[in-house]
Residue, then its C-alpha position, 0 to 999 in steps of 0.5 A: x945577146x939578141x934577147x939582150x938587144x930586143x929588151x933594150x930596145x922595148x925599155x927604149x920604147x916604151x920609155x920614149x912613149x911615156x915621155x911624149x905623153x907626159x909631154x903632151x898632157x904637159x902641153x895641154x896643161x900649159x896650152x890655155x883653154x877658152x870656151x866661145x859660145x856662138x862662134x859658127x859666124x860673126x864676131x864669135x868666129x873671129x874671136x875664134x880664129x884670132x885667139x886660136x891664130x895666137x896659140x890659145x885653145x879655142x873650144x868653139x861652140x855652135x848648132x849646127x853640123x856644118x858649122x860643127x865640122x868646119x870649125x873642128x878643121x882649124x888648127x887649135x879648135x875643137x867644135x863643142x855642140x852647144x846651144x845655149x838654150x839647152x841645159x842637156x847640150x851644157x852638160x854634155x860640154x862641160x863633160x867633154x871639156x873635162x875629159x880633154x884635160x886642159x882645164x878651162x881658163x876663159x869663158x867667151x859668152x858671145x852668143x846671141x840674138x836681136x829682136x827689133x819690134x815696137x814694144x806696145x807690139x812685141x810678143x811675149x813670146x819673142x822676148x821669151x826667146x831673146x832672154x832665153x839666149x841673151x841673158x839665160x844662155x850665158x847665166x847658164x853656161x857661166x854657172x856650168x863653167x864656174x867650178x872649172x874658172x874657178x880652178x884655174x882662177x881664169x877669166x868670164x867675158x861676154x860680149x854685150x853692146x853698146x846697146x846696153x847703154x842706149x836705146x831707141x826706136x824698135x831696139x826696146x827688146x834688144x836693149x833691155x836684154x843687152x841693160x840686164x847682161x850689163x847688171x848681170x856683169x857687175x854683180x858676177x864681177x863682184x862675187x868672183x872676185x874673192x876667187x880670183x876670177x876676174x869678170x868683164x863686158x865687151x861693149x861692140x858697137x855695129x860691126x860685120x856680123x850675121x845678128x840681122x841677117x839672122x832675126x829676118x830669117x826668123x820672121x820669115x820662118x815665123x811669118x812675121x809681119x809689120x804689114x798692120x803695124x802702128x810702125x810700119x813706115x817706120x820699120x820698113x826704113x829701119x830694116x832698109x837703112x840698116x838692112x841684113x847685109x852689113x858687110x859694109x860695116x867693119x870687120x869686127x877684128x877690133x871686138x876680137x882684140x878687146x876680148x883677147x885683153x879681157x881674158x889675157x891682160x895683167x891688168x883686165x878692165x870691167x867693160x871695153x868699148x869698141x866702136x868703129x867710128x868717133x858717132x858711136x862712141x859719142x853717141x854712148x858715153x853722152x847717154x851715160x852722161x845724160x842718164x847721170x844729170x837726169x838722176x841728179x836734177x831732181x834728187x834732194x842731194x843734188x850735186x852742183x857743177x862743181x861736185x859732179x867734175x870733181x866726182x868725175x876726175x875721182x872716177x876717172x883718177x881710179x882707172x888710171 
């Protein structure tokens, strides 16, 4: 009776085990998973904490150790060691991220860098490096990922800039970075489309973030100075007006939303533009308005007035 009682017991065990692994690899399953480059600080971060606050698994990919272990602390997080400079850190991500089970369902290219120089001064070698992160890095990691979004028939969002459509003064090197990734989405957008995959751009105007704050530390490590520039005065003001600590800018939670809807909403948009003041956002959409007459005014099929409104509310019938 004991041996009776004893196996009926094991029977119970074991089937109680299986049962809540079965329900576990279930959940990991159902739980969607997103991968966010660049989420040590800034807006990579608060994606990280609002996605993973909502219930979503947030693979969050940083540098360095410290940042590692911090976000590895958060609930619905694990730290993925991930530059995306680094095809051998790539690789070893989308290893791990297999072995874990849950498939990937969103790719958030939010890393990146900004270089602000003259352009008739610029090193090669800076803009080697801000390509390398702006545009390399998300190539790379949208490539490795692909195989895996394409399974789930999920969703890629990177996160560009508004700068993507202006620039200015010293932004020559951020802005073509910011121009390239604008392309790099419509063409994506079009070639995953046959996969049910749907691709889409953040477009943040100046939020909190640590972007300045890490091109001065760069220079400093560099030993880079305008001391002799053509521009001095100039990107004195610029650095002083703008300056590293943009903690009076806003709390970039509306830039978090915008990316929850690319990855998550029924009816997902190419482009979000997210600006934390009315200038910004007129600043942008006029440029684009600029660009459009410029291109019209010298051309041999030149709309008039009235072809370009009626263009105009085609385009803007489509979005409806």
């Amino acid at each position: 009776m004991k041996l009776l009682s004893r196996n009926v017991y094991v029977f119970f065990f074991l089937s109680i085990t299986v049962i809540l692994g079965t329900q576990a690899q279930e959940s990991n399953t159902k739980q969607k998973a997103v991968l966010v480059t660049g989420a040590s600080s800034g807006i990579g971060l608060k994606i990280t904490e609002d996605l993973s606050a909502k219930g979503y698994f947030v693979y969050a990919g940083a540098r360095k150790q410290a940042d590692l272990n911090r976000l590895n602390a958060m609930e619905n997080v694990q730290s993925i060691k991930l530059d995306v400079t680094k095809w051998d850190d790539i690789n070893a991500a989308v290893e791990t991220i297999i072995k874990e089970g849950r498939g990937l369902y969103g790719l958030v290219n939010n890393a990146g860098v900004a270089i602000f120089t003259p352009l008739i001064e610029v090193e090669e070698d800076d803009l080697d490096f801000i390509f390398d992160v702006n545009i390399y890095g998300p190539y790379r990691v949208t490539k490795a990922f692909a195989p895996m979004i394409i399974e789930s028939k999920g969703r890629i969002t990177t996160v560009s800039s508004i700068s993507g459509v202006l620039s200015g003064q010293f932004f020559g090197p951020y802005s073509m970075s910011k121009h390239a990734m604008e392309a790099y989405t419509d063409a994506l957008a079009v070639e995953m489309k046959k996969f049910d995959v749907h691709v889409s751009a953040i477009e943040p105007g100046n939020y909190n973030s640590k972007i300045v704050e890490s091109l001065i530390k760069r220079m400093e490590s560099n030993d880079i100075s305008f001391t002799n520039s053509l521009y001095k005065t100039e990107f004195e003001n610029l650095i002083n007006g703008y300056g590293a600590d943009r903690s009076r800018f806003k709390d970039p939670s509306e830039v978090s939303d915008a990316v929850e809807k690319a990855l998550f909403s029924d009816s997902p948009k190419r482009r979000y533009m997210v600006v934390p003041n009315e200038s910004e956002g007129n600043w942008t959409i006029t440029q684009i308005l600029r660009e459009m007459v410029q291109l019209n005014e010298n051309q041999a099929y030149k709309y008039d007035r009235e072809a370009l409104i009626e263009i105009l509310d085609k385009v803007l019938a489509e979005t409806e």
